[in-house]
N, C-alpha and C positions, 0 to 999 in steps of 0.2 A: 632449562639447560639440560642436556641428555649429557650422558657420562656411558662412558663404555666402562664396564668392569669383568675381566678376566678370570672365569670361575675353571677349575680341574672339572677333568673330561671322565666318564666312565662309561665301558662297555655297555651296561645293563642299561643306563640313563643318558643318552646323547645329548649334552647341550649343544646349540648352535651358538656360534661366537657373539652373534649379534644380541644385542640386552641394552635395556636401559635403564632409567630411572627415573618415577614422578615422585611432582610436588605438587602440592593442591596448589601452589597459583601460576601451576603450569598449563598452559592445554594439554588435554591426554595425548601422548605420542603416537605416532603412524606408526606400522611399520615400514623400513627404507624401500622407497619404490625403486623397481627394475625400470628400465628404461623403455616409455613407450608406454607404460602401466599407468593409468588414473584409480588412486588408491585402491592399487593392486589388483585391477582389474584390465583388462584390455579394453580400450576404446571401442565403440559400439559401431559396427560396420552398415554402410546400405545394407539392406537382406534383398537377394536377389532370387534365391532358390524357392522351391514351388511350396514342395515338401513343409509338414509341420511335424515339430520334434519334441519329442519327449525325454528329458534326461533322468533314468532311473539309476542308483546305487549299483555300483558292478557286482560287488561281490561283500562276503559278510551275512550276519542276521541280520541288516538291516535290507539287503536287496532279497533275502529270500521270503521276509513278511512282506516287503513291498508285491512282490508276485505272487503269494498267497492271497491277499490282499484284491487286486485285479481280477484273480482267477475269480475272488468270488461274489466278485460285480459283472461277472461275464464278461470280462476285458484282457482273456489268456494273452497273455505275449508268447507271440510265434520265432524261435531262434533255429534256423537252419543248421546252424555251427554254433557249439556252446562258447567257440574261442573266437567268436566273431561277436562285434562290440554294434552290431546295428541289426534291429530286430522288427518283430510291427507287430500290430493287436487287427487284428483281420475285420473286427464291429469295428474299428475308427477308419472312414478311409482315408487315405491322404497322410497317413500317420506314421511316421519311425520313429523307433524306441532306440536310444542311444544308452548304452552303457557307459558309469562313469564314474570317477571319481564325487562324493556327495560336494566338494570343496572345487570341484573342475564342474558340475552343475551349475553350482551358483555363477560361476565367473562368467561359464557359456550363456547362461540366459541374458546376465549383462553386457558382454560380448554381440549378439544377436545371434550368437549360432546353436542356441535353441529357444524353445516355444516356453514351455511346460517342464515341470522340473518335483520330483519325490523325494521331501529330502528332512535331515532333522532341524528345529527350530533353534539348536545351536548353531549348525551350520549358516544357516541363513543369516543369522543375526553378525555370527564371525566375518564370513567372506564378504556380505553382503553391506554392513555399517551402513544400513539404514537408507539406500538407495531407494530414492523413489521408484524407478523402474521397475522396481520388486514388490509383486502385491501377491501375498497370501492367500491363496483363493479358499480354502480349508486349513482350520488350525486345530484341529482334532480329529488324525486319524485312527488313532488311539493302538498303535504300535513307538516302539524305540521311545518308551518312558524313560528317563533320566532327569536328574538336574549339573548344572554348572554350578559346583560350591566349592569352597576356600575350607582347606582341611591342614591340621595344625598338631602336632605329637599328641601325646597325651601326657607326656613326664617333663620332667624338667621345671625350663623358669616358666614353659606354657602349661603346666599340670592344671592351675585352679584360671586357668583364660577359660573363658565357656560362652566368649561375645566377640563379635568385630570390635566393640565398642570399648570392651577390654582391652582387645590388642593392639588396638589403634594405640590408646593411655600408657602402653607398657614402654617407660622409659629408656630401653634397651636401644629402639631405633630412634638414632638421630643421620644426619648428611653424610655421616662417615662411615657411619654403619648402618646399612639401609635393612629394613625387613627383603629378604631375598625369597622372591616368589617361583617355583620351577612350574610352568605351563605350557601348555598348547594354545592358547588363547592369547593372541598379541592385541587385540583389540580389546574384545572386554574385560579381558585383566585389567589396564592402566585405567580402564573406563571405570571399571566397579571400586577400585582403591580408592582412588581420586573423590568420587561422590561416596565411600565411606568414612571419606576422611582421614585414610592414612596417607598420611606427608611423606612418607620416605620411604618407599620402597623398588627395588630394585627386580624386575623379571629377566628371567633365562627361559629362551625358548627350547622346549626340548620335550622326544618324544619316547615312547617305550614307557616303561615303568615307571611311573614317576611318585607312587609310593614310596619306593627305596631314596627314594631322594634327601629328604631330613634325617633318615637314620645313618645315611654314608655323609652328611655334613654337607653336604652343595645345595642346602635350599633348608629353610626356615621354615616354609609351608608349601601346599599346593593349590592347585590352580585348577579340577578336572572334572568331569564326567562320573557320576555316581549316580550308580542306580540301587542297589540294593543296602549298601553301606560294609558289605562285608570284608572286603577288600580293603578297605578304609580299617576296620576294625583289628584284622587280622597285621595288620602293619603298625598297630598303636600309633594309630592315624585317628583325630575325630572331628566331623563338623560342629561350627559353632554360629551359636544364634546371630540371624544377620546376613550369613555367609554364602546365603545360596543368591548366586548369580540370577540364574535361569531356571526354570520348571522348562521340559524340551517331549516332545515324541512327533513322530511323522507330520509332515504337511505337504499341502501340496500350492506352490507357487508357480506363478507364471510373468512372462515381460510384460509391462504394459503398455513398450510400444508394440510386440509384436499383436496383441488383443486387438490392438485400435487401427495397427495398418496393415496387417498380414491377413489377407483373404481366407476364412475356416478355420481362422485361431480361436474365436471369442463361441465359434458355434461347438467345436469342437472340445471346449474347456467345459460351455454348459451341461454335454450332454456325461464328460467326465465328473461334475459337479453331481447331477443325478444322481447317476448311477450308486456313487460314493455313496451321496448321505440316504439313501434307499439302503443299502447293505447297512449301513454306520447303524441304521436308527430301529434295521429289523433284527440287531444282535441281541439275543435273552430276550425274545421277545415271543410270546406264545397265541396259536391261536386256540382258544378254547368253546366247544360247540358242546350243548346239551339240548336234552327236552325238558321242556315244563307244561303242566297241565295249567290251565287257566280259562278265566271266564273271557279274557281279549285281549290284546297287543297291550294297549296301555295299561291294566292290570298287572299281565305280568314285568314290563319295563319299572313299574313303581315297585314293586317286589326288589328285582333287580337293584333298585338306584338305593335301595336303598341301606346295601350294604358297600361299606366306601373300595374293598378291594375289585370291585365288578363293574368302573364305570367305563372302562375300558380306553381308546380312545378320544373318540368325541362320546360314545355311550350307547348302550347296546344294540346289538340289528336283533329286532325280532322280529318272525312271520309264522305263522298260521302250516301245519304239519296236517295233512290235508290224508284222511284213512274212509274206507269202506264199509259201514255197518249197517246191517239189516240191508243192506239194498240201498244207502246211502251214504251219501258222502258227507261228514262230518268232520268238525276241525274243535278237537278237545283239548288237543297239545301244540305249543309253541316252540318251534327252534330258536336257541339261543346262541347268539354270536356274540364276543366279546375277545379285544388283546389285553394279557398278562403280560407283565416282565419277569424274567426265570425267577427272583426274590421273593415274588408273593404269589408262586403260581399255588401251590400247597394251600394256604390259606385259603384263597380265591375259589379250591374246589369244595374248602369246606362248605363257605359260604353260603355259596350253590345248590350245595346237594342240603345244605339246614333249609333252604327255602322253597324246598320242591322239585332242584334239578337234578334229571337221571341219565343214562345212558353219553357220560362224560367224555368227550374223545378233544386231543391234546395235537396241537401239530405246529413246529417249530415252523417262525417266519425266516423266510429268504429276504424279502425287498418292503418297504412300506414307504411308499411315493407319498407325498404331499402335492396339494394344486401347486404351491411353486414353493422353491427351497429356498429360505428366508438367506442364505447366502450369494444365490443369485443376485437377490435386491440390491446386497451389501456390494457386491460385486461390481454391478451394473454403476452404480454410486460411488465409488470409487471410481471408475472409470469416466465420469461425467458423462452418462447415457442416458 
């Protein structure tokens, strides 16, 4: 049964009129579809156009690490006019970059009127509710760290709550007086109550501060976006165990009809795939080059292996450092190649130089390719190819 209920409006905290209320042996409630909308999405059109599209974050930290991001996979988005919302990356050809809303991304890809889409794993999961069409092609870009958690006063009759599973049991909410939720999430709120088992609670959608919301009396708890907790803190606001919806930061999604029918979508996403997990997996990541005197390759590699921070990737390149003496060519020392991650590079040189290696030189990786990125596989499989 939904119930409308009537909450005061404030400046700082806009509620939208629209609210309802679950019950666990309700199904989680939609939000009221617009007309012409299939849960709140527009129905998906032929795709006629040639063009493949990219929908990145318009504006915010989140669209300016996305193009930090890019630039440093070699993928610069080129924008003639900073107030013009259609762009292109000059290494993709065939390719426009749309500016957008991260919540008008999601819709577009389901919509058909884009390809490819950078956006946070909140979003996806909110506008998106699990649409097959929507496949995640990377879920670690490792920007726009956040979670989705339920945050609750810290005084009051909630002082010693410090669980869902408390608050659910706190006799305060019954059908007449429902726990009253203030969120931005019309979806996985009723979703996340409902399978934590609180019976009666009532959401107001509403956007702007929603901190201020329990201590001006129009919400009981919230519903949001936390990343560092300070903010939470600073409001005598606190999360509680149980409470986190979502762990969220960048990903990158794409439609899976446009993969499977749109000609240079699926080549075009591989080589974005690349490109990504080549940057992702050369961050902190070191190359470290020495000499070693030794009696042969495999003498010094057993040397090497046998200290655990030096095995590098698969395990060290050595070769033979080739000098002129006496009127001959001689090979007394071995170059040593090996990858560090920034954490153990300090260590690594001790190692090293304990084992006979000299003349240490250090050089930070850009790109480390693999023969194929085990997400491709995942990808390809997903798409039954």
């Amino acid at each position: 049964m939904l119930t409308t209920m009537n909450l005061p409006l404030h400046a700082s905290v806009p509620l939208r009129s629209r609210s309802w209320c679950c019950h666990a042996s309700l199904s989680v409630p939609q939000p009221q579809a617009e007309p012409q909308l299939l849960n709140g999405n527009p129905p998906a059109r032929p795709v006629d156009r040639k063009e493949i599209r990219l929908g990145l974050p318009s504006k915010g930290r989140m669209s300016a690490d996305t193009l930090e991001l890019l630039k440093n996979c070699q993928l610069s988005v080129k924008q003639v006019n900073p107030r013009q919302y259609v762009a292109e990356i000059p290494q993709l050809s065939n390719l426009e970059v749309w500016f957008q809303r991260p919540k008008d991304i999601v819709r577009k890809l389901l919509s058909g009127d884009l390809d490819l889409g950078i956006v946070g794993l909140d979003t996806v999961s909110e506008h998106g509710q699990c649409n097959e069409d929507l496949i995640i092609v990377h879920e670690a870009l490792e920007y726009g760290d956040c979670r989705l958690s339920l945050a609750i006063p810290q005084y009051g009759i909630f002082e010693n709550v410090n669980s869902v599973e408390e608050l659910a049991k706190m006799p305060q909410w019954t059908e007449d007086k429902p726990l009253r939720v203030a969120t931005g999430f019309s979806y996985l709120g009723p979703k996340f109550m409902k399978e934590s088992g609180l019976r009666h609670v009532t959401f107001s959608t509403a956007d702007g501060a929603l901190e201020a919301a329990p201590a001006m009396g129009i919400a009981d708890a919230i519903l949001d976006l936390v990343s560092s907790g300070t903010t939470l803190r600073e409001n005598n606001l606190k999360e509680i165990k149980g409470g986190v919806v979502l762990e969220s930061q960048a990903v990158l999604i794409a439609s899976r009809k446009s993969m499977i029918q749109r000609k240079g979508v699926l080549e075009t996403t591989h080589e974005m795939l690349e490109r990504l997990e080549a940057h992702l997996r050369a961050i902190g990541q070191f190359t470290v080059t020495a000499n070693m005197r030794g009696s042969s390759a495999e003498e010094v590699a057993e040397r090497i292996l046998s200290q655990p921070s030096l095995a590098g990737l698969q395990g060290p390149t050595v070769s033979p450092v080739f000098c002129k003496r006496d009127g001959k060519v001689t090979s007394d020392y071995y170059a040593i190649v090996i990858c560090v991650p920034k954490k153990a590079l300090y260590k690594s040189i001790q190692q090293l130089r304990a084992i006979g290696g000299s003349g240490v030189l250090i050089s930070p990786l850009t790109y480390i390719f693999d023969e194929e990125t085990p997400r491709w596989r995942q990808l390809l499989s997903k798409l039954g190819l």
